[in-house]
C-alpha positions in Angstrom: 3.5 8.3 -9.7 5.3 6.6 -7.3 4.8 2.7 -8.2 6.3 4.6 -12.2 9.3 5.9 -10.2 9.9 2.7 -9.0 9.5 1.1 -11.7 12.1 3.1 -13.5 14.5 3.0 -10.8 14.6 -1.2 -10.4 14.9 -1.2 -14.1 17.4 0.9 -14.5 19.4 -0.5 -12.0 22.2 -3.4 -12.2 22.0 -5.7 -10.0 23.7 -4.5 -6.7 22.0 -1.3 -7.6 18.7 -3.6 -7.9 19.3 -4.6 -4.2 19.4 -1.0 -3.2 16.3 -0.2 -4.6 14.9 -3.1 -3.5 15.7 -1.7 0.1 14.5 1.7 -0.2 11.2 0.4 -1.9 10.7 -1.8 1.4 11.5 1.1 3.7 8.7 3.4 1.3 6.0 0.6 1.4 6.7 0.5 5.0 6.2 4.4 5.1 2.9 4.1 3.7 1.8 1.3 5.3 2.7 3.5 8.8 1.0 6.1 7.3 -2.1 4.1 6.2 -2.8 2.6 9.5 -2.5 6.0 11.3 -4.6 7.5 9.1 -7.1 4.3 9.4 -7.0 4.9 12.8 -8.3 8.1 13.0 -10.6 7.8 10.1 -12.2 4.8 12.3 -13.0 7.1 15.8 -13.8 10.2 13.7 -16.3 8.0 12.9 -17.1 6.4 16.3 -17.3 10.4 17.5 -19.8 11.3 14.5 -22.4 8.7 15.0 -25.6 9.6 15.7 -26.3 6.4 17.2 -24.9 2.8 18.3 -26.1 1.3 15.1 -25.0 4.2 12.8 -21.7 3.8 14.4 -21.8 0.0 13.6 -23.1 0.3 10.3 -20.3 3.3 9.0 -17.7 1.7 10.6 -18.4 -1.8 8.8 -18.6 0.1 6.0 -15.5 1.9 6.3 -13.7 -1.6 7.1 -15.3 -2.9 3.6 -13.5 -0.4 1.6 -9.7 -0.2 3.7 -10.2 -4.2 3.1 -9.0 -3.3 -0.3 -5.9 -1.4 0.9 -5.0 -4.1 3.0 -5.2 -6.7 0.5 -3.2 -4.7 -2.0 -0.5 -4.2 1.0 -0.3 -8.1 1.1 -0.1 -8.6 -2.4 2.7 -6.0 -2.4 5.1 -7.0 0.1 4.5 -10.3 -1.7 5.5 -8.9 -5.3 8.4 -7.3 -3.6 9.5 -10.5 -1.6 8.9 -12.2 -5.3 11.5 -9.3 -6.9 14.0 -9.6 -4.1 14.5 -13.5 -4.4 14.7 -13.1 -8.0 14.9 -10.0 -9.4 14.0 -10.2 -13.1 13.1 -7.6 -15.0 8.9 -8.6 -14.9 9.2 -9.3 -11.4 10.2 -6.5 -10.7 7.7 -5.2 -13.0 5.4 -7.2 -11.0 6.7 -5.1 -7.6 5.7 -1.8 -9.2 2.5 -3.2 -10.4 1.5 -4.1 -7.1 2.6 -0.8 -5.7 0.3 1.5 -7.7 -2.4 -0.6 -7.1 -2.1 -0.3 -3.9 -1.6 3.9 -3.9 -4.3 3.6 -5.8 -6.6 2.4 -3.7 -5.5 4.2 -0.8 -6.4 7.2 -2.8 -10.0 5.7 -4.0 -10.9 5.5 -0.3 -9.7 8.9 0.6 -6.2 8.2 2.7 -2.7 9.9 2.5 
């Protein structure tokens, strides 16, 4: 829902107004980044806390690291997309941006995060 509101919004935007939302989608992939790393944070010693032993600890947290690799990567390609939009801010770049955006809400969700 929120990659589809930013979608509309760059879209529907001239291009000053482009700018503008180009800002505010920066400062709200910032947001959930923040939020995403907190969250990771204490998702990694809830799990250090709930081991039953050293290797358990070990094994959930490299699992746990497997799956947020996804999140990360879809951060990356994000800021990228939006980088892309901002240097030239066509209509599929910008596209592109909210693309990127979803994917990576998405796969916050798919592991469980805010």
């Amino acid at each position: 829902a929120p990659a589809l509101v930013l979608l509309l919004a760059l879209t529907a935007c001239g291009p000053g107004s482009r700018q503008v939302a180009m800002q505010t989608s920066l400062r709200a992939l910032n947001t959930a980044r923040d939020g995403f790393t907190a969250w990771d944070g204490a998702q990694q010693e809830r799990i250090v806390d709930r081991a039953t032993s050293l290797e358990d600890g070990r094994a959930q947290l490299a699992a746990h690291r497997d799956r947020r690799d996804r999140v990360v990567q879809g951060f990356i390609a994000a800021y990228a997309a939006l980088a892309l939009a901002a240097l030239d801010p066509t209509l599929a770049n910008l596209a592109a941006a909210a693309a990127e955006a979803k994917k990576v809400y998405d796969a916050v969700r798919a592991i469980g995060g805010p």
